[in-house]
C-alpha positions, 0 to 999 in steps of 0.5 A: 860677706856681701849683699846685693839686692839688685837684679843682675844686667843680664838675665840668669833663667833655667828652662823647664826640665820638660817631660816629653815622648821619647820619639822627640828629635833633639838638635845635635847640641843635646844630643849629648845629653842622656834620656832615660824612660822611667816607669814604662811611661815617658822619658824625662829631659832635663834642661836646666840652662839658666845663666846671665849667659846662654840662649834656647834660640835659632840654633837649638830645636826642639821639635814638638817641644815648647821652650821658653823663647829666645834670650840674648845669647851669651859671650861664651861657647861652652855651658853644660850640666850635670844635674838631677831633679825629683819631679814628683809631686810636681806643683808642691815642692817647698824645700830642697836639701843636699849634703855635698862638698865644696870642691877645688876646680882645676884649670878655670881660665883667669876671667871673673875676677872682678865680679860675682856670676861672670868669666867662665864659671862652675857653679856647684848648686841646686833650685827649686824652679818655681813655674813650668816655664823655667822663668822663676826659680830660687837657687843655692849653690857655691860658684868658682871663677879666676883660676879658683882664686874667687870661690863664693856661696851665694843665694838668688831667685828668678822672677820673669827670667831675669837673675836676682842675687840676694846674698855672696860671701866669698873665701870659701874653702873645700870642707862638706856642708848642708844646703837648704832652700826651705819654705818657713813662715811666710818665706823661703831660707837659703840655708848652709848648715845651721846659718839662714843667709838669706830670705825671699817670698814665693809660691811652692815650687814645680821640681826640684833640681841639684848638681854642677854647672859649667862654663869653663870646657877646660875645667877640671872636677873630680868626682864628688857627690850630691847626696842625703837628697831630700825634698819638702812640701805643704810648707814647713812639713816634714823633709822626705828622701828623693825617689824613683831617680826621676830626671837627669841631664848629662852634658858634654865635658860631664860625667853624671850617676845615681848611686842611689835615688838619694846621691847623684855623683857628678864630675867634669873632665873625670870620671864619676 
């Protein structure tokens, strides 16, 4: 088990999965990714790109649409997503819950094997973004590098969209768990199962969001899901089940479904 308090070099941020009119035109790079119009209303895109590693900039538009500004942009070429959010009620979310396996991943390349968040990995995981312009977030999630040889749970948050590890503990292996990020008390617990790892302090969160992330185009992972969704809010209060399968992000190489407003089924490189 290791614990690191300092904040990573490069910065690891999500941007804001932004509500937007669906007669938006989107740059090639996302045209990959899945719109879905909810309630008659407006259609949701999802853009939780977040990592030591990618950048919104020159390349990437979004006309009419306000993104965060341009990051570094990352040594590698691939990064995509599978992800899920509940939105509603946006502004109150305290809590995010999964029930989901850690999963073998085929076909990663041999990189990352010195260091946590680095080479090309996958990361299994789920956030609470903490403001709508995807520069604080808390985050819980299970990363795979150097050919699934360093397979670790880890625990962080995002403050000005800079990536702060609080806590890894390496030598994971496939079995099923429950994930929590939970407001008590005066702070917030990184939860697997029955065991707090970590704690940090913050205001309640904007969305919650869960699902696999991805910086290896050759990796291969079958069809597992995120399941038993819950959300919490007011701090403390009861968990409730996601509803109205209310935003989604299917990336090129992913594979993405609602089984039901409660399991988002993700893949890579495999059917789902």
């Amino acid at each position: 088990m290791g614990c690191n308090q300092h904040a990573e070099s490069r910065p690891r941020f999500p941007v804001d999965p932004v509500a937007i009119n669906a007669n938006l035109v989107f740059a090639s790079e996302l045209r990959q990714g899945r719109m879905t119009k909810r309630k008659g209303e407006r259609c949701r895109l999802l853009l939780p790109f977040h990592g030591w590693r990618w950048a919104l900039g020159a390349s990437t538009l979004l006309t009419g649409v306000a993104v965060v500004g341009v990051r570094p942009a990352a040594a590698q070429t691939f990064h995509s997503y599978s992800v899920a959010s509940q939105t509603t009620p946006s502004g109150a979310f305290t809590g995010v819950a999964t029930t989901r396996q850690d999963v073998p991943v085929a076909n990663i390349p041999d990189t990352g094997c010195s260091g946590y968040f680095s080479g090309n990995p996958v990361y299994q995981t789920e956030w609470i973004y903490i403001t709508s312009d995807g520069a604080n977030w808390l985050e819980l999630g299970t990363g795979h590098q150097c050919m699934n040889t360093l397979v670790y749970w880890y625990a962080g948050y995002g403050f000005a969209g800079t990536w702060h590890p609080l806590w890894e503990e390496s030598g994971i292996t496939p079995a099923g768990h429950d994930f929590q990020i939970y407001e008590f008390g005066s702070s917030y617990k990184f939860q697997i199962d029955s065991t707090v790892f970590a704690r940090q302090s913050t205001s309640p969160g904007y969305t919650d969001v869960t699902g696999l992330e991805s910086y290896a185009g050759s990796a291969v992972v079958n069809q597992y899901t995120h399941g038993t969704l819950q959300y919490q809010t007011g701090g403390s209060g009861p968990w409730a089940n996601w509803f109205g399968e209310e935003g989604e992000f299917v990336g090129s190489n992913m594979c993405g479904t609602w089984q039901n407003p409660t399991t988002w089924s993700v893949a890579e490189n495999s059917s789902c």
